[in-house]
Rosetta silent file (secondary structure, phi, psi, omega in degrees, C-alpha in Angstrom):
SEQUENCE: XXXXXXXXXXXXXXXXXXXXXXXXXXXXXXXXXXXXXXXXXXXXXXXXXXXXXXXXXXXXXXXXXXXXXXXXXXXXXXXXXXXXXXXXXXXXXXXXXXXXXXXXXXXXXXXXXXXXXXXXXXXXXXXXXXXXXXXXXXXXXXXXXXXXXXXXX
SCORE:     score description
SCORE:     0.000 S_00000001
   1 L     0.000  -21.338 -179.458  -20.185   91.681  -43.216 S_00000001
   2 H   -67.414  -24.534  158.259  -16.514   91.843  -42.862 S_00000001
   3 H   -31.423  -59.414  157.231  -16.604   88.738  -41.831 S_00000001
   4 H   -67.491  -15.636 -170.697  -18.117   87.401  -44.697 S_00000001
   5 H   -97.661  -40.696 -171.399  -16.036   88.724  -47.044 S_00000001
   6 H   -71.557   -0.264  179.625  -12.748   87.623  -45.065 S_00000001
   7 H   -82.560  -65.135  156.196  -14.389   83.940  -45.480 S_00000001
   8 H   -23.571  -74.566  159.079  -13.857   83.163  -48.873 S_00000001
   9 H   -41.563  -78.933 -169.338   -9.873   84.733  -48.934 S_00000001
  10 H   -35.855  -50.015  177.044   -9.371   82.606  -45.749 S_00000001
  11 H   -86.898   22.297  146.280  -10.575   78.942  -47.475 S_00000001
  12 H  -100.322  -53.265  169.464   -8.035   79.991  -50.311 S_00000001
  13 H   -33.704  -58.645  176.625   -5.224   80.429  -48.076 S_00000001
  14 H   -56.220  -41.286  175.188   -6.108   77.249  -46.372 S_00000001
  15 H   -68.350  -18.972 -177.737   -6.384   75.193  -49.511 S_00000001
  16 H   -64.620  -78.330  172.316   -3.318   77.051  -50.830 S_00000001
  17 H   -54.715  -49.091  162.929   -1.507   75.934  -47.820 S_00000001
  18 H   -65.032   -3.985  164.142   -3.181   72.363  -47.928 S_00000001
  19 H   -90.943  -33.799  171.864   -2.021   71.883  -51.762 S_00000001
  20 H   -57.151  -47.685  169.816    1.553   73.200  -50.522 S_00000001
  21 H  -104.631    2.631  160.664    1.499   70.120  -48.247 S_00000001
  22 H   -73.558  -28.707 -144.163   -0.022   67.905  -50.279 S_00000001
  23 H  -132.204  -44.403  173.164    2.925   68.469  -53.032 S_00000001
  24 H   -36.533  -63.750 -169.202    5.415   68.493  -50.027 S_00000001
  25 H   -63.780  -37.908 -178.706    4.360   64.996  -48.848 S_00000001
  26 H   -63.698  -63.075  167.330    4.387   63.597  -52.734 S_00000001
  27 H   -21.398  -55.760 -162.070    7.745   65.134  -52.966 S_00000001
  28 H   -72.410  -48.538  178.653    8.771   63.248  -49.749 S_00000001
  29 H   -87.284    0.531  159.759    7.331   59.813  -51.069 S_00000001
  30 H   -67.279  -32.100  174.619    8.724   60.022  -54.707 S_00000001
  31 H   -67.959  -49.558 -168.255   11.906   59.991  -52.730 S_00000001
  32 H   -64.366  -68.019 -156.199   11.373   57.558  -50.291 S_00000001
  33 H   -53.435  -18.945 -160.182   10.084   55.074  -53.162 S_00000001
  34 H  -104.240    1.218  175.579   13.303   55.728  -55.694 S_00000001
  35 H   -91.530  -20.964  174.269   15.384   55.098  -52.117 S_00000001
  36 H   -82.222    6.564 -162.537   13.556   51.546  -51.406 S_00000001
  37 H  -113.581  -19.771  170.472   13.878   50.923  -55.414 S_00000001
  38 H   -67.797  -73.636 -163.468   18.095   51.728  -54.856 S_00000001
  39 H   -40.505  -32.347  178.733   17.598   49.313  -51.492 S_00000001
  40 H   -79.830  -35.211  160.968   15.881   46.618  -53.704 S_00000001
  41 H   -83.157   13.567  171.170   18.705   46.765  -56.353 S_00000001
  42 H  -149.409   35.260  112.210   21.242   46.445  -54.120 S_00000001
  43 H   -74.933  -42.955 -170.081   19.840   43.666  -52.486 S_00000001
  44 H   -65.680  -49.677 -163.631   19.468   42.024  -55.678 S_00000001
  45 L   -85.806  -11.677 -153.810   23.508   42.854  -56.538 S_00000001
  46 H  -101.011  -31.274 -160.055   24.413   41.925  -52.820 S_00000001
  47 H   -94.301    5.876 -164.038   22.566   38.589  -53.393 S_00000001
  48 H   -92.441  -53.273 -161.450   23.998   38.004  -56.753 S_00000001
  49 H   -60.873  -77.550 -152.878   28.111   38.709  -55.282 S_00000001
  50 H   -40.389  -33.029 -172.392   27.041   36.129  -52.362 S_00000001
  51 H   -70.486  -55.529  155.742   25.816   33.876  -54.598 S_00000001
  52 H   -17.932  -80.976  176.527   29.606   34.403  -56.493 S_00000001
  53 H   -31.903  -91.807 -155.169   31.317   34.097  -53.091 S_00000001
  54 H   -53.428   -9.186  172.466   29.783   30.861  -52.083 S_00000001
  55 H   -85.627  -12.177 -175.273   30.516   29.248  -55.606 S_00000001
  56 H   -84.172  -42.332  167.883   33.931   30.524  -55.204 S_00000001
  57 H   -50.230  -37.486 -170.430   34.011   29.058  -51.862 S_00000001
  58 H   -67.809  -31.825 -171.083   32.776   25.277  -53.098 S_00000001
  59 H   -88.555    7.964   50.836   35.669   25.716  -55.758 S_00000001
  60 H    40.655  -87.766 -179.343   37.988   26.365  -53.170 S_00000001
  61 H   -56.036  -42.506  154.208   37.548   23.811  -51.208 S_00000001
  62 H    -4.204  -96.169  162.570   37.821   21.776  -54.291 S_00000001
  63 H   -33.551  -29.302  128.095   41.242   22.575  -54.537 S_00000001
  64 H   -59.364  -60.398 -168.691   42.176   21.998  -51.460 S_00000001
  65 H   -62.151  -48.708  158.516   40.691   18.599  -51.223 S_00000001
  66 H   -14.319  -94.339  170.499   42.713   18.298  -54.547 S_00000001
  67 H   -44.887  -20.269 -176.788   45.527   19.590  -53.693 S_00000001
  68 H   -80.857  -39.966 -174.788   45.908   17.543  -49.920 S_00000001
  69 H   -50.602  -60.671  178.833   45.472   14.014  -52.359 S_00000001
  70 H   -25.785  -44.069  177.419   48.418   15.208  -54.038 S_00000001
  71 H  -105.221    4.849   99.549   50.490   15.833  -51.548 S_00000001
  72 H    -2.434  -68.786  163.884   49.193   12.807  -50.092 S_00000001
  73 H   -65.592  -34.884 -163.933   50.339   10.678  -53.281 S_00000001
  74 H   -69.214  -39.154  162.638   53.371   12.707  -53.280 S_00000001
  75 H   -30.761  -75.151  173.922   54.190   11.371  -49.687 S_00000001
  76 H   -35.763  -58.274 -156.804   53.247    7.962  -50.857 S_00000001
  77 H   -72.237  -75.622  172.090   55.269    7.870  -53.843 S_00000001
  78 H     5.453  -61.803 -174.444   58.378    9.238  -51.284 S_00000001
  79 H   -57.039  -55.059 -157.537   58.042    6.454  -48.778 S_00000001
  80 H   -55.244  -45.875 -162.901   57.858    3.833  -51.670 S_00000001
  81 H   -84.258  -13.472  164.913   61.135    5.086  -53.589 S_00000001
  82 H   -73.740   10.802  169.546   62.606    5.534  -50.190 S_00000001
  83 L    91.189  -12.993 -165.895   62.346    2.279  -49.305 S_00000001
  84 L   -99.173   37.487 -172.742   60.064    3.514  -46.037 S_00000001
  85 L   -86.380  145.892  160.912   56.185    1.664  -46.996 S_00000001
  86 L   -99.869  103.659  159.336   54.423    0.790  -44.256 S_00000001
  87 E  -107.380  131.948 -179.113   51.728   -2.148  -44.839 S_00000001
  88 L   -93.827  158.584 -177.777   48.650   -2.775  -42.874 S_00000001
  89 L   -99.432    9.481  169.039   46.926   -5.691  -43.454 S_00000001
  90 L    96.432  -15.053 -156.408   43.542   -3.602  -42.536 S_00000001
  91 L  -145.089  126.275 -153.571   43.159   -5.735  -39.013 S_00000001
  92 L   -76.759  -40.736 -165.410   44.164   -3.954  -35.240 S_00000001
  93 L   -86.122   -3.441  159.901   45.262   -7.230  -34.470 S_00000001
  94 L   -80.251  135.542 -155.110   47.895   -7.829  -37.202 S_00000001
  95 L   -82.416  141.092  151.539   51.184   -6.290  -36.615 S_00000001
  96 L  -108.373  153.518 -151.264   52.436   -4.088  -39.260 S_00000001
  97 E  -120.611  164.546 -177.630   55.054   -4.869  -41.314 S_00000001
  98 L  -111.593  107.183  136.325   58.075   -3.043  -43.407 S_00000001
  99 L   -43.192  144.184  153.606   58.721   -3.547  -46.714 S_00000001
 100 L   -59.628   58.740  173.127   61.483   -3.445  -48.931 S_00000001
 101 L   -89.532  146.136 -174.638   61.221   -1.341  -51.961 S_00000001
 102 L  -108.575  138.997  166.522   64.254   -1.293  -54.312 S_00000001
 103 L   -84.196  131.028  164.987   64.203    1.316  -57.308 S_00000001
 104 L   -86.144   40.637 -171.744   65.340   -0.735  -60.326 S_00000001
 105 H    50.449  160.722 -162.307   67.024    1.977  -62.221 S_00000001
 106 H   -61.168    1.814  163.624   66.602    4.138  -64.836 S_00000001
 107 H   -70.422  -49.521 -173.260   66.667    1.299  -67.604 S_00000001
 108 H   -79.745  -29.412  148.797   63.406   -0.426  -67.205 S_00000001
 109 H   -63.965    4.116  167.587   62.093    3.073  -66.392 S_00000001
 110 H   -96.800  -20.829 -177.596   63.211    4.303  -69.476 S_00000001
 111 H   -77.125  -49.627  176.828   62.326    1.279  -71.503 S_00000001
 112 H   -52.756  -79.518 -130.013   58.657    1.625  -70.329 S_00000001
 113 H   -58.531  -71.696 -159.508   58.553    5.812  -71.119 S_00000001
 114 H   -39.984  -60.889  176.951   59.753    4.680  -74.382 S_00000001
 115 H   -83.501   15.096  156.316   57.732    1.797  -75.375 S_00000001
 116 H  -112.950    5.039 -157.248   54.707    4.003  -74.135 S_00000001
 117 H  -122.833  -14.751  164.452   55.782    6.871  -76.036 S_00000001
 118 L   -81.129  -24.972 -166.980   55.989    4.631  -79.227 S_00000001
 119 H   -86.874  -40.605  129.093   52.877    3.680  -78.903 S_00000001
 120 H    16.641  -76.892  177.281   51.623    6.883  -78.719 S_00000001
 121 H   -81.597  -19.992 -147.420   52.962    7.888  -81.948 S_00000001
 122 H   -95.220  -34.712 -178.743   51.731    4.635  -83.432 S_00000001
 123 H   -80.741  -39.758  147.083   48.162    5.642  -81.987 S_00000001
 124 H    -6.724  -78.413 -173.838   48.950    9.427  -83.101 S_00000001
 125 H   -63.950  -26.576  173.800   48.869    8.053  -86.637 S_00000001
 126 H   -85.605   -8.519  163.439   46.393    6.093  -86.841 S_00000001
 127 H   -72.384  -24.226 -177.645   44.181    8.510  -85.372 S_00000001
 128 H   -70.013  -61.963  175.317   45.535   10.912  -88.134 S_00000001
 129 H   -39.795  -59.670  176.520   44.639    8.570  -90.579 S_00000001
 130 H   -58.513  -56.216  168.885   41.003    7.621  -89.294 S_00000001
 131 H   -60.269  -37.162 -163.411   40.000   11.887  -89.504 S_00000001
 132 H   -75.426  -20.369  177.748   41.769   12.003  -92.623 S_00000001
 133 H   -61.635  -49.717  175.378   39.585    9.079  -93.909 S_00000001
 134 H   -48.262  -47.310  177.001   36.381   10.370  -92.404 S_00000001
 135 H   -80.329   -5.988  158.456   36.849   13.750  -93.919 S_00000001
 136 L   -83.597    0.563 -153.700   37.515   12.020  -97.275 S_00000001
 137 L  -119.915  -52.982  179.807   34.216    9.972  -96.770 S_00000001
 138 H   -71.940  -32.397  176.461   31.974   12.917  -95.575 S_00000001
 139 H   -72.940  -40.977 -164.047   33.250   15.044  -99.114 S_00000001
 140 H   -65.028  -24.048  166.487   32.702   12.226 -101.411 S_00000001
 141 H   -61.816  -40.684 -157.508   28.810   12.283  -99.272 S_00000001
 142 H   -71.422  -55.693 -136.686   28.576   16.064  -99.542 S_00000001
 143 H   -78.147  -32.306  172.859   29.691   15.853 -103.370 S_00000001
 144 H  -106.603    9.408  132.234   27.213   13.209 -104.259 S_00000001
 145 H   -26.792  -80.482  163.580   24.726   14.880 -102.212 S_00000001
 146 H   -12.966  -82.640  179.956   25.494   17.701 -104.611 S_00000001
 147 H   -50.272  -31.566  171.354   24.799   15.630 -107.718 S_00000001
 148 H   -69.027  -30.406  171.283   21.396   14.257 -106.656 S_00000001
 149 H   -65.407  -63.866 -160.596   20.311   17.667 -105.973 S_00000001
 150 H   -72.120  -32.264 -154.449   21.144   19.266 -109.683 S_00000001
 151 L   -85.544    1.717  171.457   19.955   15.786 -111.411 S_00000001
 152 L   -69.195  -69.851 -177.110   16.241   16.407 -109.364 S_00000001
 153 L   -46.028    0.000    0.000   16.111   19.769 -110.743 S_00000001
């Protein structure tokens, strides 16, 4: 009979002790799940900065290809006022030949700055003119907008 009696205590222990690892193991995957749900946001932030990077990169390169025309033209423009262009005619079998250039001093480049820098101003004003008209042309709409409105009413 003791036997019988010790059955009943015994399948509480065991379930006691199988609900102990039962709450153990939930325990263990409530972790594991909020550590793939970090790993999934920080793929998501890793793939965002990459995404950054490589736009940073394209703009980059930009800037370089920019920047080599520049110093490219700047070369060019060098050679020319030094008198040192080289023309090809485009064909391996024509030789190439050296130019002359002469700078013709700082008068006709100053008359040109000048006479573009007039013209400028002359387009300056008339551009001045042309908003100030427009914005005299849109009140005189809004104003007899206005009036058509109270004389409905």
């Amino acid at each position: 009979m003791s036997s019988e009696q010790d059955e009943p205590f015994q399948n509480r222990i065991s379930n006691s002790n199988r609900n102990i690892a039962i709450k153990n193991e939930l325990d263990n995957l409530i972790k594991i799940n909020e550590m793939l749900k970090m790993t999934s946001e920080s793929i998501r932030e890793s793939t965002k900065n990459i995404q950054i990077f490589k736009k940073n990169a394209k703009n980059s390169n930009s800037l370089i290809d920019i920047w080599s025309k520049v110093l490219s033209q700047n070369k060019a423009i060098k050679d020319l006022l030094d008198g040192d262009v080289k023309l090809d005619g485009g064909n391996d079998h024509q030789q190439q030949q050296h130019v002359k250039v002469e700078w013709n001093g700082n008068d006709s480049f100053k008359d040109s700055i000048e006479l573009k820098s007039l013209e400028l101003q002359r387009l300056t004003q008339e551009y001045e003119s042309l908003v100030a008209s427009k914005r005299s042309i849109e009140t005189k709409k809004t104003v007899d907008t206005n009036i058509k409105r109270k004389r409905r009413f």
